[in-house]
C-alpha positions in Angstrom: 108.9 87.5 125.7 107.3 89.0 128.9 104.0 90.9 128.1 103.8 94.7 128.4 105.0 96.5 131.4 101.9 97.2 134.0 102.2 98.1 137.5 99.0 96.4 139.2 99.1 99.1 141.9 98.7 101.9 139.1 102.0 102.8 139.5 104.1 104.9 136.4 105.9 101.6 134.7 109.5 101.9 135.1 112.0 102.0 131.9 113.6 99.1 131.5 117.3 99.0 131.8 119.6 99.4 128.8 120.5 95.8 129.2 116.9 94.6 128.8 116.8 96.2 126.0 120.1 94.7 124.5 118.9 91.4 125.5 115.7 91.8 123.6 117.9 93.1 120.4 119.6 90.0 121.2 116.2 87.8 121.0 115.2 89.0 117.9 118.6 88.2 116.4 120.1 91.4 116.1 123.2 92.5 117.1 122.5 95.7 119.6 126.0 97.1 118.7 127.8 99.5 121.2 125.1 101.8 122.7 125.9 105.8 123.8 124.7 107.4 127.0 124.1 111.4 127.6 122.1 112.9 130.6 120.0 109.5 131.1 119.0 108.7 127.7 120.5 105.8 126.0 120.8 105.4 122.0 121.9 102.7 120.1 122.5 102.5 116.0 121.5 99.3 114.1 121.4 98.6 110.5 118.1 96.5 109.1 117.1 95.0 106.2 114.2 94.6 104.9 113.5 91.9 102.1 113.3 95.1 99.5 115.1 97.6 101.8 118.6 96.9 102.7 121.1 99.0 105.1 118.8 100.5 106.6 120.1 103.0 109.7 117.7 102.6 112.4 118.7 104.9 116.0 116.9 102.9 119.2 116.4 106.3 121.6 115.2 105.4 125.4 114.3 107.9 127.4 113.1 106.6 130.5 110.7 109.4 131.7 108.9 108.7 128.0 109.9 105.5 126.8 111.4 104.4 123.6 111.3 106.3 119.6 112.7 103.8 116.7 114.0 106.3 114.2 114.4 105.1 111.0 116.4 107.1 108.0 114.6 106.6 105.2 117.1 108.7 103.0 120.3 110.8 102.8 119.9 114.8 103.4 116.8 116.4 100.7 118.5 119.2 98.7 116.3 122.5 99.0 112.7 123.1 97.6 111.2 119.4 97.6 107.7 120.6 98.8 106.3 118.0 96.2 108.4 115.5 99.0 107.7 117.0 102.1 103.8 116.5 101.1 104.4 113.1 100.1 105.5 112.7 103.7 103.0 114.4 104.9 100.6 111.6 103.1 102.7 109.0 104.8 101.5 109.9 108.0 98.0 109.9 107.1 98.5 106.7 104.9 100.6 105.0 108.0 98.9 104.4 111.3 101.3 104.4 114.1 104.1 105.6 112.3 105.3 109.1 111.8 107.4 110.8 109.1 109.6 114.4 109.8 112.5 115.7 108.4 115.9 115.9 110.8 117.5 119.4 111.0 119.6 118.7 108.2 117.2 117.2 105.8 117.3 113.7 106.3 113.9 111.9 105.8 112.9 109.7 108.9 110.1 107.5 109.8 109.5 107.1 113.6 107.7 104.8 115.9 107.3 105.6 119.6 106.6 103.0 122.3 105.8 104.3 125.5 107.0 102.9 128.2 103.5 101.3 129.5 104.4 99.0 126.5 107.5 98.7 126.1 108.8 95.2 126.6 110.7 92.5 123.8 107.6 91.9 121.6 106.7 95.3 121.1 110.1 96.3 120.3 110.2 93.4 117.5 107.0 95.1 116.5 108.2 98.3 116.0 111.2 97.4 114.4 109.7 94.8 112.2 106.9 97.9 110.9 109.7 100.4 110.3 111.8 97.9 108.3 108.2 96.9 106.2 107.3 100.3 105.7 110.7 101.0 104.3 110.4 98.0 101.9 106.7 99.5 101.0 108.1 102.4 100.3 111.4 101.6 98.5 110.5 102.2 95.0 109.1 106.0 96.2 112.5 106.5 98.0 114.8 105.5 95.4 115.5 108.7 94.0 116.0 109.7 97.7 118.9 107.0 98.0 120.7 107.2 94.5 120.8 109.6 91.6 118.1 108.8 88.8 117.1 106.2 91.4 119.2 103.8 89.7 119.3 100.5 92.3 123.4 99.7 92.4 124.2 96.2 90.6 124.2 93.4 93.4 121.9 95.6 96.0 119.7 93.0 97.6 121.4 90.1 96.5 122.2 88.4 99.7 120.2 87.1 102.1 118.1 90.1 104.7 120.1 90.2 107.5 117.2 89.9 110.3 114.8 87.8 108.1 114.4 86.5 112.0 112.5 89.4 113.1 110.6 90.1 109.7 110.4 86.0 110.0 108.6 86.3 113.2 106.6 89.7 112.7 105.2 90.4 109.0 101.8 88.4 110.0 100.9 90.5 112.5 101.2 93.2 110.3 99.2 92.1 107.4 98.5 95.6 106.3 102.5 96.1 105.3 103.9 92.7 104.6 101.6 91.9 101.5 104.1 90.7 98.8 105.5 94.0 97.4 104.5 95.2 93.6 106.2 94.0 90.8 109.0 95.5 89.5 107.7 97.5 86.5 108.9 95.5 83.1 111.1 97.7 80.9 110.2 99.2 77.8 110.4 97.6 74.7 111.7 99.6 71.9 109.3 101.1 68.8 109.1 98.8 66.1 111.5 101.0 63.5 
């Protein structure tokens, strides 16, 4: 993949073209989908998974006066007075260089990675991908109660194959920091002696 985008005359890189873009999707092995256009900016959807993390709805946002945000939605809407999560996020974005953590209008939970355009080219798009998705793995036992109720993981979740093991394949060493094997699931309890 072509190395990040510098004008040699000091010039303001240009945004690549949405098709650039697909074709990078397209390099990592995923599918870019349909993508939706609106006053310049270009979105597309994708669903990741990670090897603990699975379905998860990633929005690609271009913007080409900025460059490119990777919004990741770590959860469903948060009912009303979860301060005890909103500070857990807040540690997040201490905990996470290079990643931030917000709350949508409506409540959803995201994590975001920007790229601006001065680096945005194929590599650091797998990049940023790759370290939303293994985030999302490092924090899947934290966000289980987010995704189901008692955070109870549905029989057969995680099962199958990751669909882009390719990009997690290619990525996880050069983010050491994240892709360290994930803790062990905790062993249930055994029952009193009675």
């Amino acid at each position: 993949m072509p190395g990040p985008r510098i004008d040699p005359g000091g010039r303001e890189p240009s945004s690549p073209a949405p098709e650039t873009l697909e074709s990078w999707l397209t390099d990592l092995g995923l599918d870019p989908g349909s993508r939706s256009e609106r006053e310049g900016i270009v979105a597309w959807d994708l669903v990741l998974d990670g090897r603990r993390r699975r379905r998860l709805p990633v929005t690609l946002i271009l913007d080409p006066t900025v460059g490119l945000i990777v919004w990741g939605l770590l959860a469903p809407p948060l009912g009303d007075g979860l301060r005890k999560t909103y500070r857990t996020l807040l540690r997040w974005n201490d905990e996470y260089p290079l990643a931030k953590f917000s709350v949508t209008d409506d409540g959803r939970p995201i994590l975001a990675v920007e790229l601006p355009l001065r680096w945005l080219d194929g590599d650091e798009l797998g990049l940023a991908l790759a370290r939303v998705v293994l985030i999302a793995d490092r924090l899947f036992e934290e966000t289980r109660p987010w995704l189901w109720i008692g955070g109870r993981v549905p029989e057969g979740y995680g099962q199958a194959p990751p669909a882009g093991e390719t990009l997690l394949g290619r990525y996880a060493a050069r983010l050491p920091e994240l892709a360290e094997p994930a803790p062990a699931e905790p062993a249930p309890a055994e029952p009193a002696p009675g």
